[in-house]
C-alpha positions in Angstrom: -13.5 3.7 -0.7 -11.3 0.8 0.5 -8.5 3.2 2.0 -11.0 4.7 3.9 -12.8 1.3 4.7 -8.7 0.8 5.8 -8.3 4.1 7.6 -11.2 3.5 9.6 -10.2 -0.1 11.1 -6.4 1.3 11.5 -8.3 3.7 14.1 -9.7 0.7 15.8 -6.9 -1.4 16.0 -4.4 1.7 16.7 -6.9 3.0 19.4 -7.1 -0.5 20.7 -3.3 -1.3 20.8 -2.8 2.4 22.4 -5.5 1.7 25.4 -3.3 -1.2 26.4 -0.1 0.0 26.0 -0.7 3.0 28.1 -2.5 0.4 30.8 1.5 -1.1 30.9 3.7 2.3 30.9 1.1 4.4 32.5 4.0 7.1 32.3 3.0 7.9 28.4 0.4 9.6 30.0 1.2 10.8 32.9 4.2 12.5 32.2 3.9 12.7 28.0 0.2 13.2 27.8 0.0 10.5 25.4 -4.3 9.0 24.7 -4.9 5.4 23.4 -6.4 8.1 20.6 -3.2 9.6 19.5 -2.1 6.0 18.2 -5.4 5.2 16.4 -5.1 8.7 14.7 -1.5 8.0 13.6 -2.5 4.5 12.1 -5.8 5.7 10.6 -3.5 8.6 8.6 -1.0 5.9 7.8 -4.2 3.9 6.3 -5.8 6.4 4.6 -2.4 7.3 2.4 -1.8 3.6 2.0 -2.8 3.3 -1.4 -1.9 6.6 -2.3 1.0 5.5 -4.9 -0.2 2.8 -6.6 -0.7 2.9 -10.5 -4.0 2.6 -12.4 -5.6 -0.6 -13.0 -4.3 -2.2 -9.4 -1.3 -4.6 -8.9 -1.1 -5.4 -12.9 -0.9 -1.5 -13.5 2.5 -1.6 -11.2 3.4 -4.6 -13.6 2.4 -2.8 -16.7 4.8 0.0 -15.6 8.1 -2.4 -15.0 7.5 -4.5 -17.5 7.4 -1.6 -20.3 11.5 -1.2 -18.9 12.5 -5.0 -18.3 10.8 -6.3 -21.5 9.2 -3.7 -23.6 11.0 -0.4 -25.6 11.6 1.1 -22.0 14.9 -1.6 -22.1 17.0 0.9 -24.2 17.5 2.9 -21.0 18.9 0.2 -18.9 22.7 0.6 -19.8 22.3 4.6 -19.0 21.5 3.7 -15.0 22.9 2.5 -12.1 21.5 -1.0 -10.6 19.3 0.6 -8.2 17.8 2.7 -10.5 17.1 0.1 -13.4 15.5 -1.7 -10.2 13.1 0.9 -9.1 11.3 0.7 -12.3 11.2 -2.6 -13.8 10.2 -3.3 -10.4 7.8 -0.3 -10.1 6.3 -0.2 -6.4 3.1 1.3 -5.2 4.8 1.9 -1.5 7.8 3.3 -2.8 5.6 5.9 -4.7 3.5 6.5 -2.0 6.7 7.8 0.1 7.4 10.0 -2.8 4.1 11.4 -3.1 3.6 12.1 0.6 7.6 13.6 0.8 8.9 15.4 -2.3 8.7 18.6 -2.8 7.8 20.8 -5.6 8.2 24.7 -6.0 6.1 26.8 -3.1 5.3 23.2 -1.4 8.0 21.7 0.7 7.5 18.5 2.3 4.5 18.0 -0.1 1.8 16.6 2.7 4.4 17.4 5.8 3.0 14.3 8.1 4.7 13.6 11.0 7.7 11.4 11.2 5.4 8.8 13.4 2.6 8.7 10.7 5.3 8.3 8.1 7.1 5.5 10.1 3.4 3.8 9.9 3.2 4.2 6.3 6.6 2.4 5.6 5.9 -1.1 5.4 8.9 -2.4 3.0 11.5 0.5 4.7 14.3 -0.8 2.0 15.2 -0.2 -1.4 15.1 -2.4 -4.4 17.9 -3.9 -3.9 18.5 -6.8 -3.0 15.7 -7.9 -4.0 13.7 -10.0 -1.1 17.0 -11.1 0.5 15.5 -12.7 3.6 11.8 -13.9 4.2 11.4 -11.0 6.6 8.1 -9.3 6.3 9.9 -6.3 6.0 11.7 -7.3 3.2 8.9 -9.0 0.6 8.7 -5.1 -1.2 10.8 -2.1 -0.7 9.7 1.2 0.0 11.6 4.4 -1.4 13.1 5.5 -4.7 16.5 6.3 -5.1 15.6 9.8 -5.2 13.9 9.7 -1.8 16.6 7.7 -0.4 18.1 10.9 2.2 15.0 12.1 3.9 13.8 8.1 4.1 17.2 7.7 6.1 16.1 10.7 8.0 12.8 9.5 8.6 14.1 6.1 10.1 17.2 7.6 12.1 14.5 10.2 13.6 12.3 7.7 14.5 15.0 5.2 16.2 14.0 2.0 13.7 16.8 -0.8 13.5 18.9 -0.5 10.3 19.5 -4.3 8.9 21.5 -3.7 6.2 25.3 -3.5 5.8 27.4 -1.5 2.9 26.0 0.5 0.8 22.6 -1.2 1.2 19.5 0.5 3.3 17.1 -1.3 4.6 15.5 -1.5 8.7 12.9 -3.0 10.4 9.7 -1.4 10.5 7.9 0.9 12.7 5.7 -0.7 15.5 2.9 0.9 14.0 3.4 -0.1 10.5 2.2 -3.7 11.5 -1.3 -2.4 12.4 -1.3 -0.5 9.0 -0.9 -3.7 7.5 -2.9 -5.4 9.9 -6.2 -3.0 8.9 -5.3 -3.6 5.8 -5.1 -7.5 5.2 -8.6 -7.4 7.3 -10.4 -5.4 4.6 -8.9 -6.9 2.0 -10.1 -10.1 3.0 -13.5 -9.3 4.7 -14.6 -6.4 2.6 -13.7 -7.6 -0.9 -15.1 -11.3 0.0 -18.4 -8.9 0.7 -18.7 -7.1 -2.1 -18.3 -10.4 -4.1 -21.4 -11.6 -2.7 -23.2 -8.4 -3.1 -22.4 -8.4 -7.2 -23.6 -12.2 -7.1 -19.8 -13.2 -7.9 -20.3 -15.6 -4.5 -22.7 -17.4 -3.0 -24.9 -16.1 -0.3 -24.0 -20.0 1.5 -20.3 -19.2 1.0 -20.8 -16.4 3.9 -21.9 -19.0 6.5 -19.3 -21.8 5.5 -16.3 -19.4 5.4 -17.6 -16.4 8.0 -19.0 -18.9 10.9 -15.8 -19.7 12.2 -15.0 -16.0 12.7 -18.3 -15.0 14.1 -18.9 -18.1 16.2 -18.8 -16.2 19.6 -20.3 -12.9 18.8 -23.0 -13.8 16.1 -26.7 -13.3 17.4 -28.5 -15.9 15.5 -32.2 -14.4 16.3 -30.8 -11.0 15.2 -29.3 -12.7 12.1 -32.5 -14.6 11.4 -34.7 -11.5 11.5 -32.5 -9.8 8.9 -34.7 -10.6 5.8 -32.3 -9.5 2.7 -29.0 -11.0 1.7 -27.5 -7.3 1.6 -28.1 -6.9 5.7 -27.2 -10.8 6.5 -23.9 -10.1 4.7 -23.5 -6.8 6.2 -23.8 -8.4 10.0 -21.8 -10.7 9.1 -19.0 -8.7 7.6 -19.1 -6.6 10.8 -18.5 -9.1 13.4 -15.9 -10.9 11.5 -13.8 -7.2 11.2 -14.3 -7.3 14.8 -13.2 -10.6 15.2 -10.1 -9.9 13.4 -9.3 -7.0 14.8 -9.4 -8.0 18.8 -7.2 -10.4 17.7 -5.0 -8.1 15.8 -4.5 -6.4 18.9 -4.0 -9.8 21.0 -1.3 -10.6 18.5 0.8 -7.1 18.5 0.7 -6.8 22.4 1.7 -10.5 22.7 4.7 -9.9 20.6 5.3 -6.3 21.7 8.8 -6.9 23.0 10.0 -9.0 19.7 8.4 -6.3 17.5 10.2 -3.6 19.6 14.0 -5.0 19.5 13.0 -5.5 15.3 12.5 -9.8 15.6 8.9 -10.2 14.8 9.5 -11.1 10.7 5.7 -11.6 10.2 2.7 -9.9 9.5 0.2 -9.9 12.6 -2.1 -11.8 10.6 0.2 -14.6 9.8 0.1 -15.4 13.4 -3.9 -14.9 13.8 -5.7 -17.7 14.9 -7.8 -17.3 12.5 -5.2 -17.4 9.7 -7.1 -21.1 7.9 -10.2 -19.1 8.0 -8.5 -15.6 6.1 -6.9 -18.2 3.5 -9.6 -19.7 2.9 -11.4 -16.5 1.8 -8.8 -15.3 0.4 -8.6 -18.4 -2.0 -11.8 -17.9 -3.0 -11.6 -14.3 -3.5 -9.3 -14.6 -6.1 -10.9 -17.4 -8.0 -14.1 -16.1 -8.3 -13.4 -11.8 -8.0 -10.0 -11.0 -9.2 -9.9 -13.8 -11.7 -13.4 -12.8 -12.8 -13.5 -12.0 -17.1 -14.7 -8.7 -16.4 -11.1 -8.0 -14.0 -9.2 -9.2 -16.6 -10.5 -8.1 -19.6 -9.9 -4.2 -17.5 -6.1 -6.0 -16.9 -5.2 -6.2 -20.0 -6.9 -2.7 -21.3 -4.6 -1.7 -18.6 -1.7 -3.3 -19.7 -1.8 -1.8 -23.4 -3.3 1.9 -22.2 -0.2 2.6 -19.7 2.6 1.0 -22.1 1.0 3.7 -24.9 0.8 6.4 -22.3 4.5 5.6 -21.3 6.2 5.6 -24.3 4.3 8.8 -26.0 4.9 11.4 -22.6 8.6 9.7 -22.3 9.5 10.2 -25.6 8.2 14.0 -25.3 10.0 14.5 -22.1 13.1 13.6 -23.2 12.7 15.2 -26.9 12.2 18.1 -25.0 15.2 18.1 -22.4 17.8 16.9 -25.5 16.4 19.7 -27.7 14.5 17.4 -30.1 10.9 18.0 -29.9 8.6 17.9 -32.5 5.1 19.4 -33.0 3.5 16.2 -31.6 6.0 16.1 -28.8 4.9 19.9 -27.4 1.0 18.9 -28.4 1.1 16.0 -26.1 2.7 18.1 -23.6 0.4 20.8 -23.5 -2.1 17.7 -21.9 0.1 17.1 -19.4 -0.5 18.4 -15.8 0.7 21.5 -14.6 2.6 20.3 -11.3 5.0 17.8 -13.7 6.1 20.9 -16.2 9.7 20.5 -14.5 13.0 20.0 -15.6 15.0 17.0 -14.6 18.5 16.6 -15.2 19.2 13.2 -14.8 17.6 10.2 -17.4 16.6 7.9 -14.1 14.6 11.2 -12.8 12.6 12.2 -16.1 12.3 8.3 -16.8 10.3 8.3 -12.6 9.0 11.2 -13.2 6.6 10.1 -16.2 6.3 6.9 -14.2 4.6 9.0 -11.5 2.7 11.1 -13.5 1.0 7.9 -15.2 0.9 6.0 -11.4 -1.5 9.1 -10.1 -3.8 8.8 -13.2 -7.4 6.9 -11.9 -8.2 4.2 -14.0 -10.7 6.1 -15.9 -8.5 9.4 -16.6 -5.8 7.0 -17.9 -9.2 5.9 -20.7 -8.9 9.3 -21.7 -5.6 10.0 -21.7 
């Protein structure tokens, strides 16, 4: 639901962007053909697939995966890698997964989802690898974005589409695509609006919260007889929520066209949303959002569930993989197999690649397959 709550404002802001961008070089249309549409359908693709890597059990589940390698019985592998390996999973990455999952092949399906080089540029909001680890305070740089097995066709990816390498040596790393900012940008905005919504629907926030924190971004659009008629909370949050998206993403767009030329030559080091004028308001949600959703006992108690369920399902399936592959497989070892998904029946030669493999496989699991797993 929220990648599609995502893929849907990416449209907006991409369409948006892409109306005035074609008003300044009216020869993307007149000579390439180009609509304000075609940018709002690669950002709403870009959207949708945002979320498409990350593990079970949210932002812990990506933490539940590393820290079974940097501090649990995954550590025995770490003398049998390189640097950047070792990296990629004690530092497990949603993004980095998701480029995996739309990219790598498998036997009769090359290029797994085959999306364009522009929607992929979109995708890409860390386009580094794991190390170094956050070496500037560059947007781009907070995460990183491929595996070391994906490493070629990411380098092919960013040569193809022109982005700005800014790395040196044997490190890759570039600044993003233009349109990876309005990825973002869609999905900071549902994050913060959406979420702060349903918080209020399951009685997690107060109904007078919405005023307080929502007035400031519905000030100049808000209809107060049409907001007075509503007669349940449900449809007074529900207005609400709408005109603050729109709020947000007019301004989106005011931010990215404002900075167009800085984003362009790969000097805009911030999220559009860190510039929004709105950015006290967003915090100030945000704030709450975590104090009173995210930090809710019912989220945590599923945390930790999630925590001890993907350490279990790690070490079991790695164990078996690699009993298999050194000739050492016992009964249990091919039982537990037998469970595990078709598509990941393939041999991999190297440790790092059966070690990310079974990283993957638990990553796609949904929170309640991974219950019955």
């Amino acid at each position: 639901t929220h990648s599609l709550e995502v893929s849907v404002v990416g449209r907006s802001i991409g369409r948006l962007v892409g109306k005035k961008i074609i008003e300044k070089y009216a020869y993307l249309q007149e000579i390439h053909g180009y609509q304000p549409n075609d940018f709002g359908a690669i950002v709403a693709a870009a959207s949708l697939a945002h979320d498409i890597g990350n593990p079970p059990f949210g932002h812990s589940g990506e933490k539940a995966i590393g820290e079974y390698f940097s501090i649990g019985k995954g550590q025995k592998y770490k003398d049998q890698l390189t640097e950047k390996q070792w990296q990629d999973l004690i530092d497990f990455e949603g993004n980095a997964n998701g480029f995996s999952v739309l990219t790598t092949s498998r036997p009769g399906v090359a290029g797994s989802l085959r999306l364009t080089y522009a929607t992929l540029g979109a995708f890409m909001k860390y386009p580094k690898e794991s190390l170094p680890k956050k070496p500037t305070k560059n947007i781009a740089d907070k995460k990183y974005g491929f595996f070391q097995t994906d490493k070629t066709f990411f380098q092919e990816v960013a040569s193809e589409l022109g982005m700005i390498a800014n790395k040196t040596g044997s490190d890759i790393g570039y600044e993003r695509h233009p349109l990876a900012y309005l990825v973002e940008a869609a999905d900071d905005i549902c994050y913060t609006i959406i979420d702060f919504e349903d918080g209020m629907n399951l009685g997690l926030v107060s109904e007078d919260f919405a005023l307080e924190y929502l007035i400031k971004l519905v000030k100049e659009s808000i209809d107060t007889t049409k907001y007075n008629a509503l007669t349940t909370k449900e449809d007074r949050i529900s207005y609400l929520r709408a005109l603050a998206i729109g709020s947000l993403i007019n301004d989106a767009v005011q931010v990215f066209v404002e900075n167009e030329n800085a984003i362009l030559e790969g000097k805009f080091p911030y999220a559009l949303t860190d510039k929004s004028k709105y950015k006290a308001q967003m915090d100030d949600i945000i704030k709450l959002s975590v104090k009173n959703i995210y930090q809710s006992r019912e989220v945590i108690e599923k945390e930790i569930s999630g925590y001890q369920i993907i350490n279990n399902l790690l070490d079991k399936f790695i164990t078996a993989y690699n009993n298999k592959h050194e000739g050492k497989q016992t009964n249990f070892d091919a039982l537990l197999l037998k469970i595990l998904p078709e598509k990941y029946h393939l041999e991999k030669e190297s440790l790092y690649e059966r070690l990310l493999h079974i990283c993957q496989f638990v990553s796609m699991l949904t929170d309640g397959n991974a219950l019955l797993y």
